[in-house]
C-alpha positions in Angstrom: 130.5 175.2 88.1 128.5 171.5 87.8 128.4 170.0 84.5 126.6 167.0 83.3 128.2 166.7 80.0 127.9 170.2 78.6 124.8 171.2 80.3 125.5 174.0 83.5 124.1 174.1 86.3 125.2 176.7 88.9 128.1 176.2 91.7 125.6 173.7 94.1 122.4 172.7 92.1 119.3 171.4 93.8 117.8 169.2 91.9 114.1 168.4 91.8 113.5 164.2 93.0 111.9 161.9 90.4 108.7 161.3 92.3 105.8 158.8 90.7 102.3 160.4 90.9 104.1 163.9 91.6 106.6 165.0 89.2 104.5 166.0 86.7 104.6 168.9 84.4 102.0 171.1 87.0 104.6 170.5 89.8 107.7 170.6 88.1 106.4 174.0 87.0 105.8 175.6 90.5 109.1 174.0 91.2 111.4 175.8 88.3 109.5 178.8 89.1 110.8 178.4 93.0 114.6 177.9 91.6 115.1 174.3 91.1 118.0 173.8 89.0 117.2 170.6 87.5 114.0 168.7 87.4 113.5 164.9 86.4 110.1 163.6 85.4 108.1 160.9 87.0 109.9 157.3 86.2 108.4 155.7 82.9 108.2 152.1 82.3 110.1 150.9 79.4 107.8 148.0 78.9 105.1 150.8 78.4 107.3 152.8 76.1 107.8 149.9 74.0 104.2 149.0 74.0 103.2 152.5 73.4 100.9 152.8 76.5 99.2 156.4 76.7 100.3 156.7 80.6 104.0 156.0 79.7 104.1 158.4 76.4 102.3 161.1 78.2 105.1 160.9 80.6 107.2 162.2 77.7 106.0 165.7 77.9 108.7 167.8 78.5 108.3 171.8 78.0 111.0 174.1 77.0 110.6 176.4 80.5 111.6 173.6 82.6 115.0 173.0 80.8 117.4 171.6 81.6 114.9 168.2 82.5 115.4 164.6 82.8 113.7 161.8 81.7 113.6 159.0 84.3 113.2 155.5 82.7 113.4 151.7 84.8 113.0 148.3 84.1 114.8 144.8 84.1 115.3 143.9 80.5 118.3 145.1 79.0 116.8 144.6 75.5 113.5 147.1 76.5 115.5 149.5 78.2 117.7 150.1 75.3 114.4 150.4 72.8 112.8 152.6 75.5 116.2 154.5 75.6 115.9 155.1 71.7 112.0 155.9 72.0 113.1 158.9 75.1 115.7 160.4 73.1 113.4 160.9 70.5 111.4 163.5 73.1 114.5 165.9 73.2 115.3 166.1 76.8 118.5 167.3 78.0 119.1 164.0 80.0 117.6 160.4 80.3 118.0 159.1 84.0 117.6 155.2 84.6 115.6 154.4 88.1 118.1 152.5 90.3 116.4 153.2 93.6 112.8 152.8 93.5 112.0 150.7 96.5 108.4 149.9 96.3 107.8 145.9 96.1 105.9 145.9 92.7 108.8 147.7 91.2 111.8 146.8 93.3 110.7 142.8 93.4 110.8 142.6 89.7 114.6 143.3 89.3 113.6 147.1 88.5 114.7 150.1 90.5 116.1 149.3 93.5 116.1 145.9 92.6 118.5 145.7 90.2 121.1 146.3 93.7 120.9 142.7 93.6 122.7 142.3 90.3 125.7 144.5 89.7 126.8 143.0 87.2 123.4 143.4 85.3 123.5 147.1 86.5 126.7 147.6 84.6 125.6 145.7 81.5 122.5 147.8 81.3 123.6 150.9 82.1 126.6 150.7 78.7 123.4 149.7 76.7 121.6 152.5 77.4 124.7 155.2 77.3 125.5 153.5 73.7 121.9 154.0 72.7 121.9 157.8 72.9 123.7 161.0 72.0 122.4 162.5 75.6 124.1 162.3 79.0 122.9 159.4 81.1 122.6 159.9 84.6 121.6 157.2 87.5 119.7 157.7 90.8 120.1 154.6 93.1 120.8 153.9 96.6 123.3 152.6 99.0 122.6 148.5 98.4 119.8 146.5 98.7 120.5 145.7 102.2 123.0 146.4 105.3 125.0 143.8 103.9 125.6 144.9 100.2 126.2 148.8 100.7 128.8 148.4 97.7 128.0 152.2 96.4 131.6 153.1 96.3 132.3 150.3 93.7 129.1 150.7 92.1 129.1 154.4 91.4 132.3 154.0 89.6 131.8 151.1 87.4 129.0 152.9 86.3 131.3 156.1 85.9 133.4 154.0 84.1 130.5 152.3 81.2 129.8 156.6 80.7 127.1 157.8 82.9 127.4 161.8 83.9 126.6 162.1 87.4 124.9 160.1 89.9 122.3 160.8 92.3 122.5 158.6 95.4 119.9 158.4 98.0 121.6 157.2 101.7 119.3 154.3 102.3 119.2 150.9 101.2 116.3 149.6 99.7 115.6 147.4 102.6 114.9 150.9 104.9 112.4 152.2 102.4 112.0 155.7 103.7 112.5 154.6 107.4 115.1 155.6 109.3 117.7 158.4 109.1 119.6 159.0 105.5 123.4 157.8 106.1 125.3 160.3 103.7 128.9 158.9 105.0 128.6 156.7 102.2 128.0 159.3 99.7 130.5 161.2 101.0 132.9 158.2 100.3 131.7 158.1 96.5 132.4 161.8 96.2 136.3 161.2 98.3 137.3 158.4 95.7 140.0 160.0 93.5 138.5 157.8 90.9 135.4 159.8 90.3 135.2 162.7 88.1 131.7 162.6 87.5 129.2 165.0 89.5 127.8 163.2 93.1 124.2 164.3 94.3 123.4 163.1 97.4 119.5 162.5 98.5 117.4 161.8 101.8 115.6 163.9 104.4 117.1 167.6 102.5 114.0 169.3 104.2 115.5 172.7 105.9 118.4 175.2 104.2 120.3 174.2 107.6 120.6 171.0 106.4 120.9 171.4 102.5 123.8 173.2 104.0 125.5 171.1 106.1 125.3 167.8 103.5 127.5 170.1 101.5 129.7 171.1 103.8 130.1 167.8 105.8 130.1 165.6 102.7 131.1 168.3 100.0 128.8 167.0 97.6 128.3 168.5 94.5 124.4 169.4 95.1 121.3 168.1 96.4 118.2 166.4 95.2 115.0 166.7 97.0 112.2 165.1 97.0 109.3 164.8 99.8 110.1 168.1 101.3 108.8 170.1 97.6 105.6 168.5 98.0 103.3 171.1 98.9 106.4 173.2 99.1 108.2 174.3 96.1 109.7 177.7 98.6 112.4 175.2 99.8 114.6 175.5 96.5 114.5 179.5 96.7 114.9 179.1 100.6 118.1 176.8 100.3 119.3 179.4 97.7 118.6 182.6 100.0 120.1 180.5 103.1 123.3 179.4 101.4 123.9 183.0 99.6 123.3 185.4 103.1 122.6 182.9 106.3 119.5 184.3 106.8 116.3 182.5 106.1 113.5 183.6 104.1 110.2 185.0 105.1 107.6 181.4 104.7 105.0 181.9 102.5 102.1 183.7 103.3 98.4 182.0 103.2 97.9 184.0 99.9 100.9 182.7 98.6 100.3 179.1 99.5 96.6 179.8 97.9 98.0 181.1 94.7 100.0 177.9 94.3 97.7 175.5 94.8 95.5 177.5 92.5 97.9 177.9 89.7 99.1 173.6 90.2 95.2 173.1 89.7 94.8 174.9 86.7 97.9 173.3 85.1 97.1 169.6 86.4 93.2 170.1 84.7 94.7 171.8 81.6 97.4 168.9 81.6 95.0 165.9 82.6 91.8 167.0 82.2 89.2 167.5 84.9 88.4 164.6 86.0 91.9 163.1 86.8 92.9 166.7 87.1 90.5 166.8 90.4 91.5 163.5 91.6 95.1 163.5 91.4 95.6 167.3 93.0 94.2 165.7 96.4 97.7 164.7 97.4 99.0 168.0 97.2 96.4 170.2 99.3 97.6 169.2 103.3 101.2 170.1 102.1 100.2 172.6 101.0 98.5 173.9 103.9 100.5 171.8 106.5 100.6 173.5 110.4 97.9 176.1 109.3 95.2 175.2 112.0 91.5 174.9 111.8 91.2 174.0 108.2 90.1 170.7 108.6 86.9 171.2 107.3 88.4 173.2 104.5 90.6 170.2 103.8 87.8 167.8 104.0 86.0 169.4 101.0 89.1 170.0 98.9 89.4 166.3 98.8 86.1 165.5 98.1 84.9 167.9 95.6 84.2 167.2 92.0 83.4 170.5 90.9 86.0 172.8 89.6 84.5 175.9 90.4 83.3 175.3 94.2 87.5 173.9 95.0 88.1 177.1 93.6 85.7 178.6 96.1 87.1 176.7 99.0 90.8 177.4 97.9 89.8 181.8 98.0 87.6 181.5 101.1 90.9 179.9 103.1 92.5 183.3 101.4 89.9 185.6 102.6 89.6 183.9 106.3 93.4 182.1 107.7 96.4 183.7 108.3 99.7 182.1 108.7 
C-alpha cells in the first residue's frame, strides 16, 4: 500500500499530471471517473494568491468527489510561498504540491518551477518553509536538473525528504529538453534505489500505453505513475493501465459514442464551471484528442473550434455520433 502521510492510495497509483490550462475541475472529473488515483490541480501563482487575483483563487476549487487532490502552487519568493501556503491550506485539500518542474521560459526564467534547479540550496530553504506552514503533507514534482550537467535528483530528492516533503514526483527530463526527447527514468530509478529514501517516488514522462505504465514499474520499481499529455482527450488510459496491469489483456478503446459522451459531459462541466463564453473557448484544446485517428472529421473539427454557440457544438458533437464509427 502507497501512503502520502495517512492518505492511501492503492498498491501502484496513477496519478493525474498538474497540467496549466487543463487540470481543471471538468477534466479532473472525467479523469476520477476513468480511475485516476490522485489528481493535482492546475499550478497557482503564489504572487496571485497573495494578491487575491480571481484566476489564482478560482484555482482553489476543489470538490469532495475528486478526493484525495492536490493543490499545486510555484514561485520564487520564499516569503509568498509560505503566505500562499497558509492561504491553500485554508481550501482543505488533502495535499499542497510545490511546482519544481515547470519548464516554460516565463515561469522557469523567473527562478519558479523548473527554475529553482538552479538553486538547491533555495529549493531546500523553501520547501522547510512551506512544510512548517501547514498541517498537510507537502509533496514536490520536479525534474532531473536544469541541464545535462546538473542531473543532481539523487541528492535533491533526499534533502528534500529530509526538510519533510511526502513523496516526490519526478519527471525524467531536465528542464533544458522541455518535452523533447525520450524520458530517462534511470535516474528515477536511482532515487527510488537509495536506501535513504522512505518517502513514495513517482516517476513521469511519455506514460502513454499500459505496456509502458508497466514496464517503468517493473524496470524501475517505482511506486506509481503520473501522467500527463496522454489523458488529454483520453481519460480511458487510467482504467486501461488498471485492466492491463490486473489481467494482461488490454481494454476494448472507446467507442465514437463514448468519446462523444465525454466531450459532451467536459463541455457541460467547463460552461457550468467557467461560464459560456470561456467555457466555449477553452474546451477547443480538448476536441482533436478527443477524436484523434478517427478520419474524415476534419470538417467536424473545424466547426467545433470555431463555434460560439452552445447549442449548434452540441449539434456537431451528436451528428459525429450519429455518422463515424471507430
Amino acid at each position: 500500500m502507497v501512503k502520502i502521510g495517512d492518505i492511501e492510495l492503492g498498491a501502484f497509483p496513477l496519478l493525474l499530471a498538474p497540467m496549466e490550462d487543463v487540470s481543471d475541475p471538468p477534466f479532473r472529473a472525467l479523469c476520477k471517473e476513468n480511475g485516476a488515483d490522485l489528481m493535482y490541480t492546475e499550478f497557482i501563482s503564489s504572487e496571485g494568491l497573495i494578491r487575491d487575483a480571481a484566476k489564482s483563487i478560482q484555482k482553489l476549487d476543489i470538490f469532495e468527489y475528486e478526493r484525495p487532490i492536490g493543490i499545486q502552487i510555484f514561485g520564487n519568493d520564499i516569503d509568498s510561498m509560505r503566505l500562499a501556503t497558509e492561504v491553500t491550506t485554508q481550501a482543505n485539500p488533502d495535499i499542497i504540491d510545490i511546482n519544481y518542474g515547470c519548464p516554460v521560459k516565463k515561469v522557469a526564467c523567473k527562478g519558479s518551477g523548473a527554475g529553482i534547479l538552479q538553486d538547491i540550496p533555495k529549493m531546500v530553504r523553501m520547501t522547510a518553509e512551506i512544510v512548517k506552514s501547514t498541517h498537510l503533507p507537502v509533496t514536490v514534482k520536479t525534474r532531473l536538473g536544469w541541464d545535462e550537467s546538473s542531473k543532481y535528483i539523487v541528492e535533491v530528492a533526499e534533502r528534500l525528504q529530509d526538510v519533510g516533503i511526502k513523496a516526490i514526483s519526478i519527471h525524467g527530463r531536465t528542464r533544458k529538453q522541455m518535452y523533447k526527447g525520450e524520458a530517462d527514468w534511470s535516474l528515477i530509478a536511482d532515487v527510488k534505489n537509495n536506501t535513504r529514501m522512505h518517502i513514495p517516488v513517482f516517476g513521469n514522462g511519455d506514460v502513454n500505453t499500459p505496456e509502458k505504465a508497466l514496464e517503468n514499474k517493473n524496470r524501475f520499481g517505482v511506486d506509481g505513475v503520473m501522467i500527463g499529455r496522454a489523458s488529454i482527450g483520453y481519460p480511458w488510459i487510467f482504467n486501461e493501465i488498471k485492466h492491463f496491469m490486473k489481467t494482461g489483456e488490454h481494454l476494448p478503446p472507446p467507442t465514437i459514442e463514448m468519446r462523444v459522451e465525454a466531450a459532451k459531459k467536459h463541455l457541460e462541466m467547463s460552461l457550468q464551471w467557467k461560464g459560456e463564453k470561456l467555457g466555449i473557448m477553452e474546451m477547443r484544446r480538448h476536441y482533436s484528442n478527443y477524436f484523434k485517428g478517427i478520419p474524415h472529421l476534419k470538417e467536424h473539427k473545424i466547426k467545433l473550434v470555431t463555434e460560439m454557440e452552445v447549442q449548434e457544438i452540441f449539434n456537431v458533437l451528436n451528428s459525429i455520433s450519429s455518422q463515424f464509427q471507430v
